[in-house]
C-alpha positions in Angstrom: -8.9 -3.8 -45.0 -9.9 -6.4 -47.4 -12.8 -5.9 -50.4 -14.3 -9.9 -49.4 -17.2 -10.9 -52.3 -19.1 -14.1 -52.1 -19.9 -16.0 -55.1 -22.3 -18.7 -55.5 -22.4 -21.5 -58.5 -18.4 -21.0 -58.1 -17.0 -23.9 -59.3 -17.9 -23.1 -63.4 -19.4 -21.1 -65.9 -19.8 -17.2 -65.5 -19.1 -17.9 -61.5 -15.9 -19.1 -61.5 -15.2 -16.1 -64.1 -16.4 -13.9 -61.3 -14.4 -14.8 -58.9 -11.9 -14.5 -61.1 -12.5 -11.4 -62.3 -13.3 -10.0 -58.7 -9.8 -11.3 -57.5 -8.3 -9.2 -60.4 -9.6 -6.6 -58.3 -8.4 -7.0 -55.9 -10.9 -8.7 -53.9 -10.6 -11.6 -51.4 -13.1 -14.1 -52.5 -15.4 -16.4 -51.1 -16.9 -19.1 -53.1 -19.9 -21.4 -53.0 -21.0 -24.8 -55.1 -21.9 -28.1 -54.8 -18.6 -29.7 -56.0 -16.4 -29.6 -53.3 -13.6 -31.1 -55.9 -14.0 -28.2 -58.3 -14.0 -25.2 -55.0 -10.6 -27.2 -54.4 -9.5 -26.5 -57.9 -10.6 -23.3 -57.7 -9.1 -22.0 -55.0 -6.1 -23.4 -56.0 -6.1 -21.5 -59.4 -7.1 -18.3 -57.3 -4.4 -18.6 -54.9 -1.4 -19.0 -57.7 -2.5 -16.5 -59.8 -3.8 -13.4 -57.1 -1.7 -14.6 -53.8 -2.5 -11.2 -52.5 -6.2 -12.2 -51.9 -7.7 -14.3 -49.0 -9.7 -17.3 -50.4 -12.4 -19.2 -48.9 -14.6 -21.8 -49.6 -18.0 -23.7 -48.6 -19.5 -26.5 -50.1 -23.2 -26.5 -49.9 -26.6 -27.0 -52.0 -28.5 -23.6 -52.2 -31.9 -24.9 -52.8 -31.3 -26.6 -49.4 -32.7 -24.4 -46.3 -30.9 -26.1 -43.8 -27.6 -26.3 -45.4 -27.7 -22.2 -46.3 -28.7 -21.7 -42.5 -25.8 -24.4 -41.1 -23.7 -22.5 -43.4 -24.9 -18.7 -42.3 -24.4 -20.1 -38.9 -20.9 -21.8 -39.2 -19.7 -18.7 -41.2 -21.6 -15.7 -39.4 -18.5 -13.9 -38.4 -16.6 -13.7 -42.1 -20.3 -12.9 -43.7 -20.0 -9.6 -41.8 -17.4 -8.9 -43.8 -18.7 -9.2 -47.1 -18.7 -5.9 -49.6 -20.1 -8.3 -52.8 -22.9 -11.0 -53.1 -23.4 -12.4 -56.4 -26.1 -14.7 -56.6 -25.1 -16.5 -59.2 -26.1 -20.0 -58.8 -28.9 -21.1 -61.1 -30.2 -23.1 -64.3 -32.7 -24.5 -66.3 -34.0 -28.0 -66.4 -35.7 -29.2 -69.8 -37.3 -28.0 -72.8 -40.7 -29.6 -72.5 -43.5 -27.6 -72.9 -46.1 -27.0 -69.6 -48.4 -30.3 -70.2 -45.5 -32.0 -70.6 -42.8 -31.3 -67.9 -41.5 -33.3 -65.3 -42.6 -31.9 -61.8 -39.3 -32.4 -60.3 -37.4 -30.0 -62.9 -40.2 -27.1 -61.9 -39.2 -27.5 -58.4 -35.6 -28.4 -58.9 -35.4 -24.5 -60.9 -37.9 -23.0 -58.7 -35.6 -24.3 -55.5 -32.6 -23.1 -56.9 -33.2 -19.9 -58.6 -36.0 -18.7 -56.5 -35.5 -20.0 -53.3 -32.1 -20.8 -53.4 -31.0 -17.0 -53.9 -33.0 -15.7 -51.5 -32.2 -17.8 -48.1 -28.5 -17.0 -49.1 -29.2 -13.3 -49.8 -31.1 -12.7 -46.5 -28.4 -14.3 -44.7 -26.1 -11.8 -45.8 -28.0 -8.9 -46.4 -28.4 -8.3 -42.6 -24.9 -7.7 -42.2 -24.7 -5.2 -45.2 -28.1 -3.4 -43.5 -26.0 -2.9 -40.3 -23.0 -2.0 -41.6 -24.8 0.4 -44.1 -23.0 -0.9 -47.3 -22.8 -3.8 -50.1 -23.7 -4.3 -53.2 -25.9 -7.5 -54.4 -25.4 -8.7 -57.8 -28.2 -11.1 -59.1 -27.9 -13.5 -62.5 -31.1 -13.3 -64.4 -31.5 -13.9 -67.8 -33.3 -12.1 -70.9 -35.7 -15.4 -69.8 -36.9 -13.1 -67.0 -38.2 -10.4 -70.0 -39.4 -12.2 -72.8 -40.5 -16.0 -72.3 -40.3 -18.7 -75.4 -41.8 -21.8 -75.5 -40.7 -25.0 -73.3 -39.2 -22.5 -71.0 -42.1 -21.4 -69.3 -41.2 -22.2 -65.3 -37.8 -21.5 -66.1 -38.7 -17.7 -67.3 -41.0 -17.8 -64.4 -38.1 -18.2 -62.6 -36.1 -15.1 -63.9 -39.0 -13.0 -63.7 -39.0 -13.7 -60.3 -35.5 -12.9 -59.9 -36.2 -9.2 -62.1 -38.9 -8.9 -59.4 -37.0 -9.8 -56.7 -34.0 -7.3 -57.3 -36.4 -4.2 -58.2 -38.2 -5.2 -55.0 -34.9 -5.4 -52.6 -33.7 -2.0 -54.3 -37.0 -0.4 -53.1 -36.6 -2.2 -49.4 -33.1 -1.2 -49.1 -33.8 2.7 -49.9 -31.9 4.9 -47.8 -29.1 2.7 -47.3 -25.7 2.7 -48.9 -26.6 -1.0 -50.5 -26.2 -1.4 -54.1 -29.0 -4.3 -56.1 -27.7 -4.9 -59.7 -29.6 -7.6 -61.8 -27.7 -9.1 -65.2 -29.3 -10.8 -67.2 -27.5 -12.3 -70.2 -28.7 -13.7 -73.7 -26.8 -17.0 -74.8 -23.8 -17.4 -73.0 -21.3 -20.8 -73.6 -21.6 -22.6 -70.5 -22.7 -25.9 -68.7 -25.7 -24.0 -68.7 -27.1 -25.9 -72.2 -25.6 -29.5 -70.7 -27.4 -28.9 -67.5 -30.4 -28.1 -69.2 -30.6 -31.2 -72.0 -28.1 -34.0 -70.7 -26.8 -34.3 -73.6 -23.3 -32.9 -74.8 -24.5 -32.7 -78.9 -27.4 -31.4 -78.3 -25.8 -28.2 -75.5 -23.4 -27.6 -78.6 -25.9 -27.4 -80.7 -27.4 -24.7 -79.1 -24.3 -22.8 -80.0 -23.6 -23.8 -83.5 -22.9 -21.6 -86.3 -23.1 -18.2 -84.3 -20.6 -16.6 -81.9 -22.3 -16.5 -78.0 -21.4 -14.9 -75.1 -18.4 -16.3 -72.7 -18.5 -16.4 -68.8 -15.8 -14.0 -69.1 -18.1 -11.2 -70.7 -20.6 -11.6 -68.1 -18.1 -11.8 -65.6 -16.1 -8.4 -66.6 -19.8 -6.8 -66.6 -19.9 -7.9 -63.0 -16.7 -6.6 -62.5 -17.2 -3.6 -63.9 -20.7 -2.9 -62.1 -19.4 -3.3 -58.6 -16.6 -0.7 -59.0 -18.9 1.8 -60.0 -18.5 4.9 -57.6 -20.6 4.7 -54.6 -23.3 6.7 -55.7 -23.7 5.1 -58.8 -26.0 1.7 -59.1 -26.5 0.1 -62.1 -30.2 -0.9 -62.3 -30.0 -3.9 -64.5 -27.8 -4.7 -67.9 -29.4 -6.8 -70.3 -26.3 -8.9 -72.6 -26.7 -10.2 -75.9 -24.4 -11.6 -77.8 -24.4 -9.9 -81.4 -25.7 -12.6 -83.2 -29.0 -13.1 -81.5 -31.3 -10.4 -81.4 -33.9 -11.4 -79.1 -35.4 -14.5 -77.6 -35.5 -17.0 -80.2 -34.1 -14.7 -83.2 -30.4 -15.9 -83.9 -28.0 -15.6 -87.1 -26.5 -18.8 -88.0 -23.1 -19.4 -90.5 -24.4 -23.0 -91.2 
């Protein structure tokens, strides 16, 4: 019987890796976004290069109640099914400090990272309760250990998610379900764009060190979820070797 993993934030960065990685694997893949154009080219990719995998897609807005319960709802059946959730839909809007920020980035990151993850993880999760077996894979960020400056809500955010995944670990004791949280240091995404708007600026961010790719991340997740089944990895922080903490990078300039 097929390994089926749902991915969320599919359509670039470190969750389109995933599911590639994961279909590597051997696992038939499920995958979530926004961009219903970019699921299309995903699942086109997946299908040409692992055509022994089932692929399936959903276009829908996370932060969104009623589109994760029309989805939970339209899709209850194949959810059942699922051995993997990786939240990994998330990002970061702005760099303003607190008596600055817009009030619509807050909630926008609080919708999405918070929020977001967990209508889609309960949704799923009751099916890995009865079955009695899954593993959960969460995206945080070394923002949800150490905050900076102008990143306040968004390490609110990832503290959140740190919280959340040591708190469903301790609901979820005497079941066979896994809770992994992964939280990266600078990775080379959209993630930067996203955040500032503004393509020289997101390379900047980058410049003059080497960061982290999706696929590193993605290999991590890989590699977590094939663990034996006795085995869960608590939490993985990821940095790249040029930065050293939050804020402390070497730079070739």
């Amino acid at each position: 019987m097929a390994k089926w993993a749902l991915v969320t934030g599919a359509t670039s960065g470190i969750g389109w890796a995933t599911t590639e990685a994961l279909a590597a694997q051997g696992f038939s893949i499920f995958i979530t976004g926004r961009r219903a154009d970019r699921l299309e080219e995903l699942s086109s990719l997946l299908r040409n290069k692992f055509p022994q995998v089932q692929i399936k897609s959903a276009a829908f807005d996370i932060s969104d109640r009623f589109e994760v319960s029309e989805f939970m709802k339209a899709h209850y059946g194949e959810l059942a099914h699922i051995d993997v959730l990786v939240n990994n839909a998330g990002l970061a809007c702005g760099t303003e400090k607190v008596q600055d920020a817009s009030l619509d980035d807050w909630e926008t990151m609080i919708d999405t990272n918070v929020k977001g993850l967990l209508f889609v993880t309960r949704g799923v999760i009751e099916h890995m309760v009865r079955k009695n077996s899954g593993h959960i894979v969460n995206l945080g960020s070394v923002a949800g250990r150490w905050t900076y400056p102008g990143g306040a809500v968004y390490c609110a955010t990832k503290f959140a998610v740190r919280a959340l995944s040591e708190g469903m670990r301790m609901d979820l004791l005497g079941t066979k379900i896994r809770v992994t949280n992964i939280e990266p240091g600078m990775v080379n995404t959209e993630f930067s764009f996203v955040r500032l708007k503004d393509q020289v600026k997101a390379d900047k961010v980058y410049e003059g060190m080497t960061p982290l790719s999706a696929q590193d991340i993605a290999e991590t997740i890989a590699w977590c979820v094939n663990r034996p089944a006795h085995v869960n990895i608590q939490e993985l922080v990821i940095y790249p070797t040029d930065q050293a903490h939050v804020g402390q990078v070497s730079r070739t300039l």
